[in-house]
C-alpha positions in Angstrom: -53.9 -68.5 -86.1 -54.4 -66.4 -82.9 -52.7 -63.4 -84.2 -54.6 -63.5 -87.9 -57.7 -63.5 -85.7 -56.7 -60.3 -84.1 -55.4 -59.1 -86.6 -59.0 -59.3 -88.6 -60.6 -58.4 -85.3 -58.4 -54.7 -84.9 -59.7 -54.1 -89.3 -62.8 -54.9 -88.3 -63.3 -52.7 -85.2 -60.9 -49.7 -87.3 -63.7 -50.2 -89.9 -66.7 -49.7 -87.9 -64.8 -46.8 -86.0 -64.2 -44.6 -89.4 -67.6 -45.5 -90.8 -69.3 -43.5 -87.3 -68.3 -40.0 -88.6 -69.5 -40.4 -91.4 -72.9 -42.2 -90.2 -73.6 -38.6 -88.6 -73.0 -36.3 -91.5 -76.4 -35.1 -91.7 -77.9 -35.7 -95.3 -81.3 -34.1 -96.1 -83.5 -35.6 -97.9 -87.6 -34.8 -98.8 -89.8 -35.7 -95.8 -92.4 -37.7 -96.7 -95.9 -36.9 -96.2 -95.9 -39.3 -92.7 -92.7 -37.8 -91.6 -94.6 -33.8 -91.7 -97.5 -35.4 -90.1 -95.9 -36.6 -87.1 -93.2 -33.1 -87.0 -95.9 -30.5 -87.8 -98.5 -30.0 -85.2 -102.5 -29.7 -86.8 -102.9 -26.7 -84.4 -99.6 -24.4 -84.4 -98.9 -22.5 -81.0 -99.0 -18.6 -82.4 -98.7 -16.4 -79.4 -101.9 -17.0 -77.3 -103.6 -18.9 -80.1 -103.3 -22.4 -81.8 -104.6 -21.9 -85.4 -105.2 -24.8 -87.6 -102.4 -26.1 -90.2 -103.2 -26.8 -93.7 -101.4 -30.0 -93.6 -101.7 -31.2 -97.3 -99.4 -27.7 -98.3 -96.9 -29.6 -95.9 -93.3 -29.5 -97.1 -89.9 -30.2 -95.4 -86.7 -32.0 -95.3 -85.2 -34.2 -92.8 -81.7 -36.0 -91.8 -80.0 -39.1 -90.9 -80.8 -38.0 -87.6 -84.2 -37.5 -87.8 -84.2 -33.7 -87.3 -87.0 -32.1 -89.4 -87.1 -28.5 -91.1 -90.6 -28.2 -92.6 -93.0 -25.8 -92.9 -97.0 -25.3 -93.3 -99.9 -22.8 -94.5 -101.7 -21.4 -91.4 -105.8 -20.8 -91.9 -105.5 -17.8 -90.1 -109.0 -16.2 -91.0 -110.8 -15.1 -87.8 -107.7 -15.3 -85.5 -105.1 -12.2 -84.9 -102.7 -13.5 -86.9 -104.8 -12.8 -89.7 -102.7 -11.2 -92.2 -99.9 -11.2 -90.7 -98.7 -14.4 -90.9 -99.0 -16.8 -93.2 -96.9 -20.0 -92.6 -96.0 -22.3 -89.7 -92.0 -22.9 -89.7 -90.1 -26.0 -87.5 -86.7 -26.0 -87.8 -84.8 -28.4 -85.6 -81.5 -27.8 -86.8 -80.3 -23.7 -86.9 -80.7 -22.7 -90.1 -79.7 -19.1 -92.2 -82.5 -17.8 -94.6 -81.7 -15.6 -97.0 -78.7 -14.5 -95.6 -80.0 -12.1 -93.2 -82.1 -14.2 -90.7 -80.2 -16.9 -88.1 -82.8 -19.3 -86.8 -81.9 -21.5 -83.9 -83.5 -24.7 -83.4 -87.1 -23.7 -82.9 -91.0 -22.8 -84.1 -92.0 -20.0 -86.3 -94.1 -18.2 -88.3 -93.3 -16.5 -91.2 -95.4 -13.2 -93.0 -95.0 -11.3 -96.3 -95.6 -8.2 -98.1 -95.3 -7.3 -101.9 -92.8 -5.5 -103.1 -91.8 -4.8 -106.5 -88.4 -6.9 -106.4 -90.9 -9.7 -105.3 -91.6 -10.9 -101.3 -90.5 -9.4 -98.1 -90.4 -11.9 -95.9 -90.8 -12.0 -92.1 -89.9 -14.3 -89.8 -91.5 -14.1 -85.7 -91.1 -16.3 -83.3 -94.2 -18.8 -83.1 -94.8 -18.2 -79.2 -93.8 -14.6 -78.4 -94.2 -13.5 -81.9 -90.8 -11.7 -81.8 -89.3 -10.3 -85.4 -86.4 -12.3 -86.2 -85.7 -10.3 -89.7 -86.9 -9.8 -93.0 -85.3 -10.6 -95.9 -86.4 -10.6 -99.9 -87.9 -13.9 -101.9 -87.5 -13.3 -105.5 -89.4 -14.6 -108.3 -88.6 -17.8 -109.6 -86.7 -18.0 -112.7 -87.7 -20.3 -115.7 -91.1 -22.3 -115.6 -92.0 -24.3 -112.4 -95.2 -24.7 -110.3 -96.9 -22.7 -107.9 -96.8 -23.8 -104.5 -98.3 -22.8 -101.1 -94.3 -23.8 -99.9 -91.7 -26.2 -100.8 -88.6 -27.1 -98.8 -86.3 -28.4 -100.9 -83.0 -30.5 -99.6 -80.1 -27.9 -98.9 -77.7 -30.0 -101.4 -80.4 -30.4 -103.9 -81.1 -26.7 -104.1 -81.5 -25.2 -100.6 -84.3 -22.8 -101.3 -87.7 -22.3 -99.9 -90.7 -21.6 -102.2 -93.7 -19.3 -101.5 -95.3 -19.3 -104.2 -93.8 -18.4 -107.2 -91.0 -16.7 -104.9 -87.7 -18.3 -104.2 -86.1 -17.9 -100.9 -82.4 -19.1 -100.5 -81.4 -20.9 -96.7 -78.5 -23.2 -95.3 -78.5 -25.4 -92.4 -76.1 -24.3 -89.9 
């Protein structure tokens, strides 16, 4: 009786052991509306200024761990920033956008020009305002909405939306 005690006992403690790995495979999912309100700050830090959020554009993704990646419209009229940026970015996991930009965990805001293959965006770095790259949103293809931004979930589609544009990224 002892040992079939054990035994269940060492299949019991194996079982909990090989269900931790996979317990911290990070899964993102759509942030809900509480989960960006309590990641994304109602006044973003933007070099020397805090410039108010437009928290019902608020979009993101988070994990199994909690981390969030989400991202907000700035109301930058009447501050510096005015266009130049247009969009508050948190990413607490390091993340690749378009290929040509490697974030680290971090804030920061993101800027755009039109060009004729569709959005050059930029991406600074919210408190020194240092370029971290540019690379090129293009237009949507197919029918869809217009958005101020969308985060959608890396295994779902891993894009971000501005706009009509469509900007590929992958969590690191």
């Amino acid at each position: 009786m002892k040992m079939l005690l054990t035994i269940l006992l060492m299949g019991a403690s194996m079982a909990c052991a090989q269900a931790k790995p996979s317990a911290a495979k990070s899964v993102w999912t759509t942030a809900s509306p509480k989960q960006l309100q309590a990641a994304l700050p109602t006044r973003a830090p933007v070099e020397k200024e805090r410039i108010e959020t437009e928290m019902s554009s608020a979009s993101g993704v988070v994990d199994g761990r909690g981390r969030v990646i989400a991202a907000v419209v700035l109301i930058t009229a009447g501050y510096a920033a005015h266009g130049k940026y247009s969009h508050y970015l948190l990413a607490q996991a390091p993340l690749r956008i378009g290929g040509d930009i490697r974030l680290e965990a971090g804030e920061y805001v993101v800027g755009w020009v039109r060009v004729p293959e569709g959005l050059m965006v930029h991406v600074y770095d919210a408190e020194t305002g240092k370029d971290r790259g540019a690379t090129l949103a293009k237009p949507q293809t197919g029918p869809g909405p217009v958005v101020p931004v969308k985060i959608w979930p890396p295994a779902e589609r891993g894009m971000i939306q501005i706009g009509r544009f469509m900007l590929p990224y992958a969590v690191e």
